[in-house]
N, C-alpha and C positions, 0 to 999 in steps of 0.2 A: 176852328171856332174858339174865340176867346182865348186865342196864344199870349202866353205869359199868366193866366188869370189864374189861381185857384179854383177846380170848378168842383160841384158837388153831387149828387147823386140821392134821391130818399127810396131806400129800400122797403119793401113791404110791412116791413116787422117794426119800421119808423126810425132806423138806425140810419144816420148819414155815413156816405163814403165818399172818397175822394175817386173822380172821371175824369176822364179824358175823353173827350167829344170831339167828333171829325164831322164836316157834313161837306158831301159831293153833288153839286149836282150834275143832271143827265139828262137825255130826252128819251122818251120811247118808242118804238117803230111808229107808234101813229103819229108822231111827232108833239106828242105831250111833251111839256118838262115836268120832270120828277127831281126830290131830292133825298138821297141817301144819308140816314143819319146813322151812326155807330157811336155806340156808348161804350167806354171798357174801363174795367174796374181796377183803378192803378193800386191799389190801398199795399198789397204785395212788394210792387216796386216803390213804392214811395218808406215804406218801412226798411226794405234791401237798403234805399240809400243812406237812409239817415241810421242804419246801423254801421254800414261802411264808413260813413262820415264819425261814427262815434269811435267806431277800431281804430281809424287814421289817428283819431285824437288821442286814445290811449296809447296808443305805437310811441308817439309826439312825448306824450305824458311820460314815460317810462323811460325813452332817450334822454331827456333832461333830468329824470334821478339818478341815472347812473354818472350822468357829466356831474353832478351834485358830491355824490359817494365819489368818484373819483380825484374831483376835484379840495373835495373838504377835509376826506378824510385819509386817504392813501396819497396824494400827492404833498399834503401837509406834513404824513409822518415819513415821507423822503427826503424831507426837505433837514427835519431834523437829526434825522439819520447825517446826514449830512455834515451838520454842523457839529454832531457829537462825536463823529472817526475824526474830523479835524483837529477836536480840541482831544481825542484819547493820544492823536500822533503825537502830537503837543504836548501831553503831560509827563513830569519827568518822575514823579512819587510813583513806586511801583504799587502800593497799598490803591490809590487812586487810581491810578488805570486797571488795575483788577479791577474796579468798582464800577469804573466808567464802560468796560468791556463788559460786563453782565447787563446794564443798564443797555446797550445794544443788541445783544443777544435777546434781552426782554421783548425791546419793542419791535426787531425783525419777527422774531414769533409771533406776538399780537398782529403783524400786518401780511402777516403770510396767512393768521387763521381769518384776517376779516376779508382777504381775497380768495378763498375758500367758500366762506358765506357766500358771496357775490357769485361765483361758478356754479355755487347749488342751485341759484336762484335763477341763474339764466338757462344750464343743463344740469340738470338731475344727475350726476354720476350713479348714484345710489341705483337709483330706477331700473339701469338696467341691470346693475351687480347684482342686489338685492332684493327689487322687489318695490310694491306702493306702499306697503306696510311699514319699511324700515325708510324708505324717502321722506316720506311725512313724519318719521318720527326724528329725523335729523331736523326737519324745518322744525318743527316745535321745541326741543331743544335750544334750537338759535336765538327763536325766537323767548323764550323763557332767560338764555343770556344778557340778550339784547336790550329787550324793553320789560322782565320782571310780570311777564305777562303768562299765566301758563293752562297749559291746554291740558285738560283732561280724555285722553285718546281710550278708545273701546274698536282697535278697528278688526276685529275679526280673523277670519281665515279666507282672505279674497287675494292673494297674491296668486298668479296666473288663470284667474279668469278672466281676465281682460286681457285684449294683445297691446304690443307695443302705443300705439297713436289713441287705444279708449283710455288705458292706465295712463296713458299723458295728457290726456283731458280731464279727466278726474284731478289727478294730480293738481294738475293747473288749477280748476275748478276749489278745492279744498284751500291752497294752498292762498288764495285771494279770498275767499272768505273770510278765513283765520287773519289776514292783512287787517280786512275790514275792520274786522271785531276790536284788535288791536289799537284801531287808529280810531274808530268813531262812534265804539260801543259806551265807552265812560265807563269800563270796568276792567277787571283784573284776568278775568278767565274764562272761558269757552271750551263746550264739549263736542269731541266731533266721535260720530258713529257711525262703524262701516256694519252695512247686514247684506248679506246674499241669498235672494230667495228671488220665486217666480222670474227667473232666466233675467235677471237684473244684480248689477251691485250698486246700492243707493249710500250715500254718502250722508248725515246730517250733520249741519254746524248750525251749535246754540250757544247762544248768550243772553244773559238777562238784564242786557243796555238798557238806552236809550230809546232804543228802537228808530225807525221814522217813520214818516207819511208814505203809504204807498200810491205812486203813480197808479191816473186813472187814464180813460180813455181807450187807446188800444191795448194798452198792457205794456207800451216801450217805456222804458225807463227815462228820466230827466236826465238834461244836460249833464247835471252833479253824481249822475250814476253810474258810469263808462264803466264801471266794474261790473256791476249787474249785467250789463248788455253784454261783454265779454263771458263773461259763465255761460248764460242763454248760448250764445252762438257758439261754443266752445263746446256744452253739450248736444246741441242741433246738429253739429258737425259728424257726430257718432251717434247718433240717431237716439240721442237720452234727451233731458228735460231737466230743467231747474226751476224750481217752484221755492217765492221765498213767504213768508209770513211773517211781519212784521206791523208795532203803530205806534207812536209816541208812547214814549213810558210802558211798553210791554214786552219788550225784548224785541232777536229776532233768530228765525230759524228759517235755515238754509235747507232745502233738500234736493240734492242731486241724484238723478239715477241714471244709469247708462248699461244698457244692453251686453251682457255676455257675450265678448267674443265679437260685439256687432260693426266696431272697424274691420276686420277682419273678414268678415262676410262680405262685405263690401269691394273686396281684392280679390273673392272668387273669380 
């Protein structure tokens, strides 16, 4: 019924959903025809896809930063690495090539620590040497390098309460926040707080940006939001929740929580 169409549904309580209606028909032993109708309530599936479709784009999204960063910034300074062994072979002033040889030795260090940065950001080394607590405090750091932006950290004593794959959701989770704030807050600094209580470690990131508009309707996030949607399903996956609070001109605040232990349970 109505293949291709949008179809709708009004629920009791006056809330529309989105159906998918079949209708069969049949005859009955006395030789009536009858028609079999089924209504089923896609709203579940229709939100799976268009979350799937938003990960695909973030996936998408992320592949071309890193062609970006590789291409702007580390292939640019091989480029002049390049040109500057050429011209140190080339020079004959000893005072000068000393000068021209630290000037290389300079910027192979800058380009060894800015493909360091990029390793953290795609594998955590830290995470698992260390710990959540000193991984995020390396991101903050970089990020205080990088962009003059600096994080006020409170995170507690929560290092091995969570296993491997929650402390990497988390991780993840915090560490796209703190992005956010960076890129679309309009300010300089953000506090993130870790607390552990009631068989949870909740995570809070605040700033007192910009803020935005919160998406209405089912609660999915806009087109412009793929990082939102990525936290949400990020924590769903470890059976925590991310709840944001945010409105034009009032800031916003992130809170993540995630289950003790509860990846973990899940591999019993």
């Amino acid at each position: 019924m109505g293949e291709g169409l949008e179809l709708e549904a009004l629920r009791k309580d006056g809330t529309t959903i989105p159906v998918e209606i079949s209708l069969s028909p049949s005859k009955l032993g006395s030789g009536g025809t009858h028609v079999i109708c089924a209504v089923r309530d896609i709203s579940s599936w229709k939100r799976m896809r268009r979350l799937s479709g938003m990960m695909i784009a973030a996936a998408e999204q992320e592949r071309k930063h890193l062609s970006r960063e590789l291409h702007d910034e580390f292939l640019q300074n091989l480029v002049a690495l390049k040109i500057r062994v050429k011209l140190l072979a080339d020079e004959k002033d000893d005072g000068e090539r000393e000068r021209a040889r630290a000037r290389v030795a300079e910027d192979i260090g800058g380009t060894i620590l800015g493909v360091k940065r990029m390793i953290r950001g795609l594998l955590p080394p830290e995470l698992d040497r260390q710990g959540l607590s000193s991984a995020l405090g390396s991101v903050f750091r970089d990020i205080e390098d990088v962009y003059r932006f600096t994080v006020h950290a409170r995170l507690g004593r929560v290092d091995g309460q969570l296993d491997e794959i929650a402390a990497l959701a988390l991780y993840r989770i915090v560490q796209e926040a703190v992005g956010n704030a960076v890129k679309h807050a309009g300010v300089n600094e953000a506090t993130v707080t870790f607390k552990s209580a009631n068989g949870a470690v909740t995570a809070t990131i605040r700033d007192e940006g910009c803020g935005f508009e919160q998406p209405d309707g089912d609660g999915l996030p806009g087109d412009g939001c793929v990082g939102l949607a990525g936290m949400r399903e990020r924590a769903a996956l470890v059976g925590g929740s991310v709840v944001v609070r945010t409105s034009p001109g009032g800031g916003t605040t992130i809170r993540a929580s995630i289950p003790v232990r509860s990846a973990g349970a899940r591999h019993e």
